[in-house]
FILUM-549187 format. One record per residue (C-alpha): x, y, z; residue number from 0. Coordinates in steps of 0.05 Angstrom, whole numbers. Each point is the difference from the previous one (the first is absolute). Layout:
site x:X; y:Y; z:Z; voza:NUM
...
***
This chain:
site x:1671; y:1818; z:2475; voza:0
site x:-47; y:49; z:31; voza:1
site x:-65; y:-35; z:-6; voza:2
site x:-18; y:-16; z:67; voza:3
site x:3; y:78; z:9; voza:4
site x:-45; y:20; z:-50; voza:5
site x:-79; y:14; z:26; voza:6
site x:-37; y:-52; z:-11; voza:7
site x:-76; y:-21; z:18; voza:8
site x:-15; y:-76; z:5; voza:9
site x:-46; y:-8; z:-51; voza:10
site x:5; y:-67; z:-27; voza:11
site x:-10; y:-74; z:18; voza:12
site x:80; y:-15; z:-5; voza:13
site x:34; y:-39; z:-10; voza:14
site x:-44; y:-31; z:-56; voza:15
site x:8; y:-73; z:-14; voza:16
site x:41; y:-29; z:-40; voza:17
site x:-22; y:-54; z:-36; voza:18
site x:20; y:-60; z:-40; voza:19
site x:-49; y:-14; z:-69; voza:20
site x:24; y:-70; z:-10; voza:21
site x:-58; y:-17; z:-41; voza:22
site x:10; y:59; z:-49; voza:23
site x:70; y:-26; z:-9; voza:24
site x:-20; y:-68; z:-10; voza:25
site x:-43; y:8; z:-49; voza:26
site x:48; y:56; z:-35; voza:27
site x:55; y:-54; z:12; voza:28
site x:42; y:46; z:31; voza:29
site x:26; y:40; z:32; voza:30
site x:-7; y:-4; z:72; voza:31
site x:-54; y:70; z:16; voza:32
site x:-14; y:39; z:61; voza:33
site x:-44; y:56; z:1; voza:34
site x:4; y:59; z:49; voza:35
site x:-66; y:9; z:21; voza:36
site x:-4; y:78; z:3; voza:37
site x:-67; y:-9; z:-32; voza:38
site x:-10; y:-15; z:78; voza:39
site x:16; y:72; z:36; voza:40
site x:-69; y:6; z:30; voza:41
site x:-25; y:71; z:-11; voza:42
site x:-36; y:22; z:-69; voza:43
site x:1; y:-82; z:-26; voza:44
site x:71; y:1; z:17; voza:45
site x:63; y:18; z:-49; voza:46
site x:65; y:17; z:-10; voza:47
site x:-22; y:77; z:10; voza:48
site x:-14; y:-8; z:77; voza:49
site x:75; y:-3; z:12; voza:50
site x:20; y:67; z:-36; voza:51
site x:-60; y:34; z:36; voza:52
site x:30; y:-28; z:71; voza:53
site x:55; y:51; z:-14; voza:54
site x:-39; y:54; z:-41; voza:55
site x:-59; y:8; z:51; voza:56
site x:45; y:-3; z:55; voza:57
site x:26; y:68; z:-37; voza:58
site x:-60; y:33; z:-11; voza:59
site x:-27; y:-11; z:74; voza:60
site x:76; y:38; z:22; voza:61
site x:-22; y:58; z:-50; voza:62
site x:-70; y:9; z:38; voza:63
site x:-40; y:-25; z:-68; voza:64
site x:-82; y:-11; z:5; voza:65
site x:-12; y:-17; z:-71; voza:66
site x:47; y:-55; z:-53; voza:67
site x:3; y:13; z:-75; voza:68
site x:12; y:-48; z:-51; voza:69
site x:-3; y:-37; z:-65; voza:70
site x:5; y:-50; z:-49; voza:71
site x:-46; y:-38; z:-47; voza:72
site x:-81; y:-6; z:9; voza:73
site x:18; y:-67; z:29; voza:74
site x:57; y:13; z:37; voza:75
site x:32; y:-42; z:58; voza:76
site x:33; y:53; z:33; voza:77
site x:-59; y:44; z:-4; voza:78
site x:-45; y:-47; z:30; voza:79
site x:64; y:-9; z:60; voza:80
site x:9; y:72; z:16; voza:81
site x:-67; y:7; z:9; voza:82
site x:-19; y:-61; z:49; voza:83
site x:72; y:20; z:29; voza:84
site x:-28; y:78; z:9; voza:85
site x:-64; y:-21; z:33; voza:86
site x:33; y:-45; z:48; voza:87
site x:42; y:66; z:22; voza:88
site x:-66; y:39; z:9; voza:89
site x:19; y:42; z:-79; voza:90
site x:-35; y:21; z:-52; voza:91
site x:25; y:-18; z:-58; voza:92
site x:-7; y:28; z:-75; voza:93
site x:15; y:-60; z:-60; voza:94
site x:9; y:40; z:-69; voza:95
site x:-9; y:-55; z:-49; voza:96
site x:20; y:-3; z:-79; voza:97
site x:-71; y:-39; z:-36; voza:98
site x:39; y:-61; z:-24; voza:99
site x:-31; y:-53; z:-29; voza:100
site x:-43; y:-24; z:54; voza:101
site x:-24; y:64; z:50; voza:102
site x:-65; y:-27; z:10; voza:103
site x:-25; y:-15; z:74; voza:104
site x:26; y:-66; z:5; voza:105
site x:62; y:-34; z:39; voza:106
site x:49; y:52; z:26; voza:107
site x:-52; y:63; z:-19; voza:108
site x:-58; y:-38; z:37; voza:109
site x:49; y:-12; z:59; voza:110
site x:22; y:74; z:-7; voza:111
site x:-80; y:22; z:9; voza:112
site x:-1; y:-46; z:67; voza:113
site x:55; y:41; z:25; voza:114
site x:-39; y:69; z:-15; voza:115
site x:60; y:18; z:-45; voza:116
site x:0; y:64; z:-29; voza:117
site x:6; y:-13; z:-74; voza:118
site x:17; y:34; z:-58; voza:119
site x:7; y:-36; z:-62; voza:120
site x:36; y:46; z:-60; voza:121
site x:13; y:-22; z:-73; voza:122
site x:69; y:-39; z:-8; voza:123
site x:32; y:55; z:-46; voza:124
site x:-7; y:46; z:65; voza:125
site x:43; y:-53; z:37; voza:126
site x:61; y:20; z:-48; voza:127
site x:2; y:62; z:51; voza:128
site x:-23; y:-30; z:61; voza:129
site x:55; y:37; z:49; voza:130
site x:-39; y:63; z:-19; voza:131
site x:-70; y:-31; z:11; voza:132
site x:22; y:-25; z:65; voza:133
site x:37; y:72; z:20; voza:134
site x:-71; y:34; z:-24; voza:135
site x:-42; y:-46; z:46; voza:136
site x:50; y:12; z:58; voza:137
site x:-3; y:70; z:-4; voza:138
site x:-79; y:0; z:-6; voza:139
site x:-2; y:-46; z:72; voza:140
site x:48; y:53; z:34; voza:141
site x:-39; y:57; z:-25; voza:142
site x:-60; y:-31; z:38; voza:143
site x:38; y:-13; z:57; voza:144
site x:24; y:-66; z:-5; voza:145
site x:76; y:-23; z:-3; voza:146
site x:2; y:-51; z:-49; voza:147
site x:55; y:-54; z:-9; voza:148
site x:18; y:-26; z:-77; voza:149
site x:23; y:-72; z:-17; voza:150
site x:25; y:-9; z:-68; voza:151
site x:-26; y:-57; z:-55; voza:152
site x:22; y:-57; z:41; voza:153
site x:24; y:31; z:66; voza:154
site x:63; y:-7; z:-44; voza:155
site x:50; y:44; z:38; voza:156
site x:59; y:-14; z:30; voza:157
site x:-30; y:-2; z:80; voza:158
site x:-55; y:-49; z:-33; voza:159
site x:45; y:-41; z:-35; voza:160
site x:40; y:-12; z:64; voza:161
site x:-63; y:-47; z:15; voza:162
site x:26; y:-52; z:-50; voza:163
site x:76; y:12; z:34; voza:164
site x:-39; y:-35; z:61; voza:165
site x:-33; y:-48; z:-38; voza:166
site x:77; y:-28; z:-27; voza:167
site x:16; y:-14; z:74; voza:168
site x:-62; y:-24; z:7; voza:169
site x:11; y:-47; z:-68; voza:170
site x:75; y:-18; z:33; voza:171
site x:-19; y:-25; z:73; voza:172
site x:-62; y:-37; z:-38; voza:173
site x:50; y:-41; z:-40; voza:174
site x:52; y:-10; z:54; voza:175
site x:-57; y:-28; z:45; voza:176
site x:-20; y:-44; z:-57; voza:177
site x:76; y:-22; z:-24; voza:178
site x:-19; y:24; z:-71; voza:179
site x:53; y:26; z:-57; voza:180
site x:-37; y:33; z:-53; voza:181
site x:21; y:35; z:-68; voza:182
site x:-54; y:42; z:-13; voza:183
site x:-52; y:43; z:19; voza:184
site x:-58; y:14; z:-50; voza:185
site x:-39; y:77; z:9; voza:186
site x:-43; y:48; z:-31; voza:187
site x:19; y:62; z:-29; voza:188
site x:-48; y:64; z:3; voza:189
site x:34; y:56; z:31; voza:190
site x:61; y:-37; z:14; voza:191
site x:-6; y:11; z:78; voza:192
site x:-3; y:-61; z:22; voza:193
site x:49; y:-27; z:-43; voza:194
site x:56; y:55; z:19; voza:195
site x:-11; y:-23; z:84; voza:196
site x:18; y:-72; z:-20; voza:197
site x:56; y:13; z:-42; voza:198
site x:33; y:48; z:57; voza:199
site x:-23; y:-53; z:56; voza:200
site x:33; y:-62; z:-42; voza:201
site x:60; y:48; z:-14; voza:202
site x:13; y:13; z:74; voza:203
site x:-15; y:-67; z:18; voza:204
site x:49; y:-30; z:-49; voza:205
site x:-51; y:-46; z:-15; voza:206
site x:21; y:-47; z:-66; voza:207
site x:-61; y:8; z:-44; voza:208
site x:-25; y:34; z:-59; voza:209
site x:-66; y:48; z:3; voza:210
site x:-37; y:4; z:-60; voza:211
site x:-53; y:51; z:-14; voza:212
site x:-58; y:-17; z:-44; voza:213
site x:-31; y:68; z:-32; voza:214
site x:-67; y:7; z:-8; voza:215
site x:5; y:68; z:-36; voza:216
site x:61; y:26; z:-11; voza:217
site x:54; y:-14; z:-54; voza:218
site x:58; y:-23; z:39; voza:219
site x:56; y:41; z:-7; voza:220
site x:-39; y:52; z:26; voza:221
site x:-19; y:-44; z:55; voza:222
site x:64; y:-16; z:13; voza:223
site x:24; y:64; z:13; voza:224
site x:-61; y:23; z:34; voza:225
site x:17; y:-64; z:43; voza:226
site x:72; y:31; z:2; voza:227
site x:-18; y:55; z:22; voza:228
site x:-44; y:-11; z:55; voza:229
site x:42; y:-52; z:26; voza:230
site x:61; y:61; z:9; voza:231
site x:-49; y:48; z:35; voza:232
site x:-20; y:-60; z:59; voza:233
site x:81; y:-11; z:5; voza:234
site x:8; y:75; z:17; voza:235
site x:-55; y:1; z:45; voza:236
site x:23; y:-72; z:37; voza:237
site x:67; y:31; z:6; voza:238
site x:33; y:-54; z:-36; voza:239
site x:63; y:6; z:-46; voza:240
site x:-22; y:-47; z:-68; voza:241
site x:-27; y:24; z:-65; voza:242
site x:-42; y:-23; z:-53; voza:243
site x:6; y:7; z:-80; voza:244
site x:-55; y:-24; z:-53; voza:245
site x:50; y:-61; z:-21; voza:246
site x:-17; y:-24; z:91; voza:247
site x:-70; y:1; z:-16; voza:248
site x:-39; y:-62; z:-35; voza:249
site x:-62; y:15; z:-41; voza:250
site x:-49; y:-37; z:-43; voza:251
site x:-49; y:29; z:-46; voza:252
site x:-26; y:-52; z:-42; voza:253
site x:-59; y:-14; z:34; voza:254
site x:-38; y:72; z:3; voza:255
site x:-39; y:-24; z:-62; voza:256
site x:-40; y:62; z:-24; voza:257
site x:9; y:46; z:53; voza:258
site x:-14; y:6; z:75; voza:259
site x:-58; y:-32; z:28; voza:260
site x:-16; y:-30; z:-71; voza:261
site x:-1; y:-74; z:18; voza:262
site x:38; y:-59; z:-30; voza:263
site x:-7; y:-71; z:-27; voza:264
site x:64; y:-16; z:49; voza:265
site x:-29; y:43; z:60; voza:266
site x:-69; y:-40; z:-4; voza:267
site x:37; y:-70; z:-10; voza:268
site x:41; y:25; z:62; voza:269
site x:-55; y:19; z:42; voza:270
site x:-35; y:-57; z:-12; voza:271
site x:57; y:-51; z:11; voza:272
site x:15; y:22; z:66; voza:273
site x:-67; y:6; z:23; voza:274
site x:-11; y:-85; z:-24; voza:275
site x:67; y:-12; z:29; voza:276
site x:8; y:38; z:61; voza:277
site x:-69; y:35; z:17; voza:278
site x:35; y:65; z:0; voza:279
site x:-31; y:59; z:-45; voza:280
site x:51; y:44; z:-41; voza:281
site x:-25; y:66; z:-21; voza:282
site x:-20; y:18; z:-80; voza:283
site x:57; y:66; z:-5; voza:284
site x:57; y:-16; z:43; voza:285
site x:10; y:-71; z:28; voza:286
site x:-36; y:-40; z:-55; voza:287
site x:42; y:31; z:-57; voza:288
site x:63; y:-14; z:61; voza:289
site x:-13; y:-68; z:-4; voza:290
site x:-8; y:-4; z:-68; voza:291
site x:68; y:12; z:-13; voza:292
site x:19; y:-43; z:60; voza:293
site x:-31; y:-57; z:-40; voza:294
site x:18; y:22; z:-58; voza:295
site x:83; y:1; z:19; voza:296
site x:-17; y:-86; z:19; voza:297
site x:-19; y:-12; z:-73; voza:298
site x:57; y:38; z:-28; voza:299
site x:48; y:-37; z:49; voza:300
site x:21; y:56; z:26; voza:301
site x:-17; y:-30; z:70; voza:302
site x:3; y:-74; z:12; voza:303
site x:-21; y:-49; z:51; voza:304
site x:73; y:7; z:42; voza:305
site x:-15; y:75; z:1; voza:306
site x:-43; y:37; z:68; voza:307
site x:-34; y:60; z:-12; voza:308
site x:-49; y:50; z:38; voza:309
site x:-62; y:28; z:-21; voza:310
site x:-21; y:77; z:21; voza:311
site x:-75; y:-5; z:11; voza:312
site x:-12; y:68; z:8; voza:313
site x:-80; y:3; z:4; voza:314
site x:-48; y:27; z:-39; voza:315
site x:-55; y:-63; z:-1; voza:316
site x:-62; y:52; z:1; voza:317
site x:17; y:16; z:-76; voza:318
site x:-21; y:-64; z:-20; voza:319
site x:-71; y:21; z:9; voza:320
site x:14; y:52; z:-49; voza:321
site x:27; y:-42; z:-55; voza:322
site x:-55; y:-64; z:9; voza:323
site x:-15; y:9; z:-74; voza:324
site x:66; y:-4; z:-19; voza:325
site x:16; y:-50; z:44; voza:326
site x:-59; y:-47; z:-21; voza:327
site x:-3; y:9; z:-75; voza:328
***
């Protein structure tokens, strides 16, 4: 595997812990929970993004670039990364940013003004065509002499989402340090990014689990193929010989409730239940509605007390401010 070649800047506070919840699980009565603390990556809040941009920055300092474009929701995670990321490197940086339900100056867009972000919010049907928005803003920057660098939604590519290949090894020499067999591992589904590095890292390592993906948007056989998808263009890129179908790839969408960032009955419970229990804060759009279904597979029995399982706590706390009414009702 050619990862240790691959250009990398050291970005992140890694390896992040992981960490036993045995009070979550005790009160769920089962199973036995860790949680990867990738909320805990340092830059931006922390987050799962800080290890794709470890390989995608490393990139755009080789091409020469002064200025990072991206996107994603008002509130996004990644955003809010690539630009605390960007300033570390000495960048400018240029977040284009659909209106969502919540773009006003609060959690990620508040920590987005510290950063003197340039941002450009733009209505969400304009984010149907966002490869052309971003192209359009790229070309403006060069014709006034900058040489910008674009990130997609996510930094979902395949050099990002070798950051998640490193995070399985990571995940493997945790548990062999610890003596722990697990089953599964629980994460969030957006782009499918980070999902597609951990199926390609277990898959090399051979190691004897299931991943399941929780979607917080997208219909899942879409998602699974999306996963698919990406997952084949990190393989190519690693140099490595195994392929991936939609039938290798685990999705569930039954806890996106009304759409994305539209908050649920199961994602407040969730939030709530492992902030009592562990005094750990989940995230309203991604790791909240994660653990939902987490909690919800106990009381369906599709996970027991004998079973072990790990949590992907992937950041995003800062949203919470966003969503107090929501949260507090």
């Amino acid at each position: 595997m050619l990862l240790d070649k691959l250009p990398r800047i050291r970005l992140g506070m890694l390896p992040t812990p992981l960490i036993e919840a045995s009070h979550l699980s005790a009160v769920l009565g089962g199973p036995r929970i860790f949680i990867k603390r990738d909320d805990l990556t340092g830059l931006g809040l922390g987050g799962n993004k800080i290890r794709k941009l470890e390989f995608l920055m490393a990139d755009a300092k080789a091409k020469g670039a002064d200025t990072i474009i991206t996107t994603g929701g008002s509130q996004s995670n990644h955003a809010l990364q690539t630009a605390a990321v960007a300033r570390q490197l000495g960048m400018d940086v240029l977040l284009i940013l659909g209106r969502g339900i919540h773009p006003e100056m609060q959690g990620n867009q508040l920590l987005n003004k510290l950063l003197d972000a340039k941002v450009r919010i733009i209505e969400n049907t304009l984010m149907d065509k966002i490869d052309e928005v971003l192209n359009s803003a790229a070309e403006e920057l060069r014709q006034r002499g900058h040489k910008p660098y674009i990130i997609p939604m996510g930094g979902t590519t395949p050099l990002g989402d070798v950051g998640y290949v490193n995070a399985a090894l990571e995940i493997y020499q945790q548990l062999k340090d610890q003596g722990v067999d697990i089953q599964r591992i629980f994460v969030t589904d957006g782009t499918g990014g980070t999902h597609a590095g951990l199926v390609v890292g277990i898959k090399y390592l051979e190691m004897p689990c299931q991943l399941i993906g929780i979607s917080v948007s997208r219909n899942k056989d879409r998602l699974k193929s999306v996963v698919a998808g990406h997952a084949h263009e990190v393989v190519k890129l690693l140099g490595m010989e195994p392929s991936f179908s939609p039938d290798d790839i685990t999705v569930y969408d039954d806890y996106i409730g009304e759409g994305y960032g539209i908050i649920t009955d199961g994602c407040v419970e969730a939030i709530k239940l492992v902030a009592q229990t562990e005094g750990i804060f989940l995230d309203p759009v991604y790791t909240g509605k994660t653990m939902a279904g987490l909690i919800d597979f106990v009381r369906k029995g599709r996970l027991s007390s004998e079973d072990t399982v790990i949590f992907m706590h992937t950041g995003g706390q800062a949203a919470l401010f966003v969503y107090a009414d929501e949260l507090v009702r």
